[in-house]
N, C-alpha and C positions, 0 to 999 in steps of 0.2 A: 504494500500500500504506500505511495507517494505522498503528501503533503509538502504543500506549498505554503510560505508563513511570507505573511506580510508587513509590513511597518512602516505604512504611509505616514508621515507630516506633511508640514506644510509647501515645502520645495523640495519633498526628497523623497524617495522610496527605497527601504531595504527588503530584502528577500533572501530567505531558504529555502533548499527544494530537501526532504528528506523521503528515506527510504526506510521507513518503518520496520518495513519488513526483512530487511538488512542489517539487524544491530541498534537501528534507529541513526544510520548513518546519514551525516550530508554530502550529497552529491554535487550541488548548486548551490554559490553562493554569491551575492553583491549588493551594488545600490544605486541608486542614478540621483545626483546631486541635482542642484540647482534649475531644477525645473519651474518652465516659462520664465527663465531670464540668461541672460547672453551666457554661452558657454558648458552651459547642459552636456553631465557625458554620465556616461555608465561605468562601473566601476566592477570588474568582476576576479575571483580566484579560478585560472582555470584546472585542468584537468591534471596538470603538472604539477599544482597548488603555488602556481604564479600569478601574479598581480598583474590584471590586463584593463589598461583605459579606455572606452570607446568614445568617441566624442560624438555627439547627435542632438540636434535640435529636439528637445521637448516639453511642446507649449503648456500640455497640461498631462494631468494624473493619467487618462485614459490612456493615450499615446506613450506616457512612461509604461505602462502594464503592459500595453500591447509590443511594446520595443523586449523587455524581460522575457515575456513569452515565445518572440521569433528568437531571441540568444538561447534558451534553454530548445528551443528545437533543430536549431541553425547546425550546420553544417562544420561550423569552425570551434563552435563553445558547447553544441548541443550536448544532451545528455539523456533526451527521451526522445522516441521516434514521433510521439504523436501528443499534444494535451490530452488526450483521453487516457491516458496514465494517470493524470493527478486526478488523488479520487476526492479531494478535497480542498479549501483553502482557508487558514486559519489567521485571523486579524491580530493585531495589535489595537486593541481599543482603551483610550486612555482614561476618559472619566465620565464611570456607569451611574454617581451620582447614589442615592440610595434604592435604584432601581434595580440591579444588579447586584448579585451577590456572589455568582458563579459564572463559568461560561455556558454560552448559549447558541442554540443554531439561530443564524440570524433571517428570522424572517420579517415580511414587512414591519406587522407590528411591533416586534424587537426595535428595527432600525427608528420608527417613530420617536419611540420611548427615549430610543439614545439621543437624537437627534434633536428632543426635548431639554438632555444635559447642558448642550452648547453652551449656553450662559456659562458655564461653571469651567470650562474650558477654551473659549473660544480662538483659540488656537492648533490645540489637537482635534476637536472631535471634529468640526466639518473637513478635515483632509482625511482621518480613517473614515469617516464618510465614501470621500473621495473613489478610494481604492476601492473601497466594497462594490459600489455603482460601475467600477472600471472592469471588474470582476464579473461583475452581474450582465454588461453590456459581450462580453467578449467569448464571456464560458457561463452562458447563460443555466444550464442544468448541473454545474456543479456546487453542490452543497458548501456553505461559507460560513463559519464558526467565527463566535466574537471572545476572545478574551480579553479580562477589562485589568487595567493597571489599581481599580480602586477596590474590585471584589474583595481580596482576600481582607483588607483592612475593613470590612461589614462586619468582622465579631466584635471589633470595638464596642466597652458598655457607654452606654452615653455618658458618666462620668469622666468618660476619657476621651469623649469625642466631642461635647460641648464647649463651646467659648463663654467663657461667661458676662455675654453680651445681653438683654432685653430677649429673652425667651420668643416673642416672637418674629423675630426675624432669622428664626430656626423655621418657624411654624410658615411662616409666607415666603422664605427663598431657600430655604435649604443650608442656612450658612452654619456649619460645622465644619470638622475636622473628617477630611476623609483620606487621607494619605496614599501615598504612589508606590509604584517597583514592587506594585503588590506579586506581582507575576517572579519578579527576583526572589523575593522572599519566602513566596510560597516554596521555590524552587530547592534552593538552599536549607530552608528550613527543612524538607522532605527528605533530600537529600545527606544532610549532615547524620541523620540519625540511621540510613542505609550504612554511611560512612564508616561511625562509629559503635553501630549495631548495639542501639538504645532505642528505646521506643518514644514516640511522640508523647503520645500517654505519662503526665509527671514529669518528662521534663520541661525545664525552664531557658529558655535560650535567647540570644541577643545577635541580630543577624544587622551586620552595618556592608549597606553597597555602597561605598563612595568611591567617587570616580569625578566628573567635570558635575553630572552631577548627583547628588548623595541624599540617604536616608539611613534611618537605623527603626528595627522592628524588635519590639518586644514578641516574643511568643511564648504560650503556655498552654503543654496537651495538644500540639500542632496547629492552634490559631491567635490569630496575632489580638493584642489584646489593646497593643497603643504604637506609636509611632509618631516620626518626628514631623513631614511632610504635614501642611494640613485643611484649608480650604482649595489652595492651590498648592504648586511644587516649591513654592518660596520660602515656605517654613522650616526653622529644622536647622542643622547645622548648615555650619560655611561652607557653599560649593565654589565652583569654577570660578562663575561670574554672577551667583547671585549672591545675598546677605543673608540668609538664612534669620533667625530668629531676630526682632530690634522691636524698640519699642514704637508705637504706633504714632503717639507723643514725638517721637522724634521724628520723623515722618511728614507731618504736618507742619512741623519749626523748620522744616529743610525747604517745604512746600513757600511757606509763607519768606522764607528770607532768599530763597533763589529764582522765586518768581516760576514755579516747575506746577503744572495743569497734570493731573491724574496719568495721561499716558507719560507725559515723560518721567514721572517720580517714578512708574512704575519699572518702565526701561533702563532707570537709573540702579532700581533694587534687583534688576535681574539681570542685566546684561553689563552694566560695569560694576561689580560691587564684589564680593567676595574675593577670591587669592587675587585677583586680576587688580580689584580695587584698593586692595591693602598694600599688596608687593607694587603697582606698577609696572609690572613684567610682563605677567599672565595670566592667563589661568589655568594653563595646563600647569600642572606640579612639577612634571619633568625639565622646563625653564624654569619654573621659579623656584626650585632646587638649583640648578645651575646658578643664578643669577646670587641665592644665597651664598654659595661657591667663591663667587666673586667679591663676596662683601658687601652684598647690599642687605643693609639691615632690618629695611621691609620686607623685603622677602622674608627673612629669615622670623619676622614678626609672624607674616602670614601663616607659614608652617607650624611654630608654635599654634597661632588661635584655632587654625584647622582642626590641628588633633586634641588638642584644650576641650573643643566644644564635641566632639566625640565622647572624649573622658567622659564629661561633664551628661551627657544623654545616656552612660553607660550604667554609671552608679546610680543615675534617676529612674532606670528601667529597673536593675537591678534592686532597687528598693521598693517599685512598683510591685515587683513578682515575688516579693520575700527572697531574694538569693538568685542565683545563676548556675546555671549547671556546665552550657559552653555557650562562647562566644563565636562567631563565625566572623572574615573578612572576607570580600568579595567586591566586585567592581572593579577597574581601572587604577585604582588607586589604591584600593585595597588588597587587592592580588599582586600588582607590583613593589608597591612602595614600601620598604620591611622597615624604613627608618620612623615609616609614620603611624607603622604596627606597634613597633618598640614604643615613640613617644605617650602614646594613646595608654599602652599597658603597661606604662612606669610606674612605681610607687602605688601598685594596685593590690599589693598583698595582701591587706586588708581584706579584701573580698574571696581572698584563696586566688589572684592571678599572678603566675610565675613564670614567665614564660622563658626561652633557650635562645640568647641572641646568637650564636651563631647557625642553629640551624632557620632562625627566622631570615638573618640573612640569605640563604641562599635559596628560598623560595620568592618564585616570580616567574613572569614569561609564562603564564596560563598552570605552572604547578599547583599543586595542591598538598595541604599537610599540615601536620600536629605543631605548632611552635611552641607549646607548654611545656614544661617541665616534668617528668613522672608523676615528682612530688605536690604538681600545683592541682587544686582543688577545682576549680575551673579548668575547662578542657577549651584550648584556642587554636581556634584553624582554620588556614586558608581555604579555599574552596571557590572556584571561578562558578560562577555564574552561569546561566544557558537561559534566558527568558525565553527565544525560539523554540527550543526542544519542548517547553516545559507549553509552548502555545501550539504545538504538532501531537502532545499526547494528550491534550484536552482534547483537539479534531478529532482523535481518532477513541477516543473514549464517545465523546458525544454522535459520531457519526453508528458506534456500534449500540 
């Protein structure tokens, strides 16, 4: 059985093709940048697991789907003889809103419902919109599955999901705390306990993806109980380029003294703010580690507050659950970076975390593995991520 996964935004679309019935191997993978504006190309790993550009005009979503579809049949990149191989295609859908709690086969009514969230995303959901309508126009009889970045975070109790703003403006928009990467976390968390062959059931664990950009999940008995993410992705610790947690207060004194209207304060909290907006560098870590290298002492600011505000969501989770059993790392940042693993779980013994700096060193580059100590009471470990894998076994769960 084939599946196809999707991850339309707004200029972009990624894509796997996997073989389920093969190990759950990928056979096809890439993503076509910058679509409807100058310079649009395709990005694919071929057959050799080389890196190949194709550069092509693509004005919009549909023409980006139907362009992936002749590369996965095509002659030079293909990899099935016909679409009627893929028995399936499974979405990336970003915010189900309190509609959703699981994935779903998307039928009209479904996509309604979603399409009603918009307000609460209006970025993500009309492009996975997008793809699905691109989908539906191209391969019109094959079945299309939605999985949502907010379900898993639906066990939240409203205790931990409320702002404690005027109760009805919960009641008339919806505005609470619904957090993201739910589809990572789900993953991870499922996974860790294959890992370490423990059961979901009792334990207690602390699952952080950070990358450009980042969250951290409580989980308890295999559902997530709180999280840092919260009406939108701006909550939460310091990513790439946004601010993660501030005060609101502050917010409105920035508004009123720099003379900044709603979109651009918001533009300002998510697109220059975080490592980019403390270091001056960037917001990728891998410069603004360099740039620390060099002596700039922003940088080197930034890395501290990074993993500062990790700590700091770690022992708040972990006081949330009465204790911790393991921590997990995962993302970009957290699978690579062992220096921001070490900072994060310094001075943590307190909670039982001890962990092995030389073997955390040398995990990275998609590895995986224990970096605790025997003796540490807490069990911490890398663990890379698969959100696509994890949106190909929901397809193929919901299609049987």
């Amino acid at each position: 059985m084939k599946i196809l996964v999707l991850n339309c935004g707004s200029s972009s679309i990624k894509y796997k093709l996997f073989d389920m019935a093969a190990g759950e191997s990928v056979i096809a993978q890439g993503g076509i940048e910058k679509i409807g504006m100058a310079g649009s190309f395709l990005k694919l790993t071929d057959k050799d697991g080389k890196k190949q550009v194709i550069e092509k005009d693509i004005p919009e979503h549909t023409c980006g789907v139907k362009f992936i579809f002749e590369i996965l049949t095509g002659k030079e990149y293909g990899v099935v003889k016909s679409l009627d191989e893929i028995s399936a295609v499974g979405h990336r859908m970003v915010h189900g809103g309190e509609k959703f709690n699981k994935s779903v086969l998307l039928t009209p009514e479904v996509l309604e419902a979603f399409a009603a969230c918009s307000d609460l995303a209006p970025l993500h959901n009309p492009a996975n919109l997008k793809g699905v309508e691109a989908v539906k126009e191209l391969l019109p009889n094959v079945p299309q599955i939605g999985v949502f970045d907010t379900a898993f975070h639906q066990t939240m109790p409203a205790y931990a999901y409320l702002y404690a703003i005027p109760y009805e403006y919960y009641q008339k928009y919806g505005v609470r705390r619904y957090g993201f990467h739910g589809t990572s976390h789900r993953y991870v968390s499922q996974e860790i306990c294959n890992y370490l062959g423990i059961k979901a059931e009792g334990s207690k664990i602390i699952t952080c993806h950070i990358g450009n950009g980042g969250s951290i999940s409580a989980v308890m008995d295999g559902k997530s109980v709180d999280t840092t993410m919260g009406l939108t992705p701006l909550e939460g610790i310091m990513m790439g380029t946004r601010s993660g947690d501030i005060d609101a207060g502050a917010v409105t004194y920035l508004m009123e003294k720099e003379h900044m209207n709603e979109s651009q304060v918001m533009n300002m909290l998510n697109k220059k703010s975080g490592l980019l907006g403390i270091s001056g560098a960037s917001s990728d870590m891998r410069e603004v580690h360099a740039a620390m290298e060099q002596g700039s002492e922003r940088a080197a600011l930034a890395k501290k507050m990074y993993a500062y505000r990790i700590k700091k969501y770690i022992g708040a989770f972990a006081a949330a659950m009465g204790g911790v059993d393991v921590i997990v790392f995962t993302g970009g940042v957290g699978e690579n970076r062992d220096e921001i693993r070490q900072a994060v779980c310094q001075n943590m013994e307190f909670l039982g975390i001890k962990i092995d700096e030389k073997i955390n060193e040398g995990i990275k580059f998609g590895a995986d593995g224990i970096i605790s100590t025997p003796d540490s009471k807490v069990k911490v470990v890398v663990l890379p991520t698969d959100e696509e894998l994890m949106i190909a076994r929901d397809t193929v769960d919901i299609l049987k």
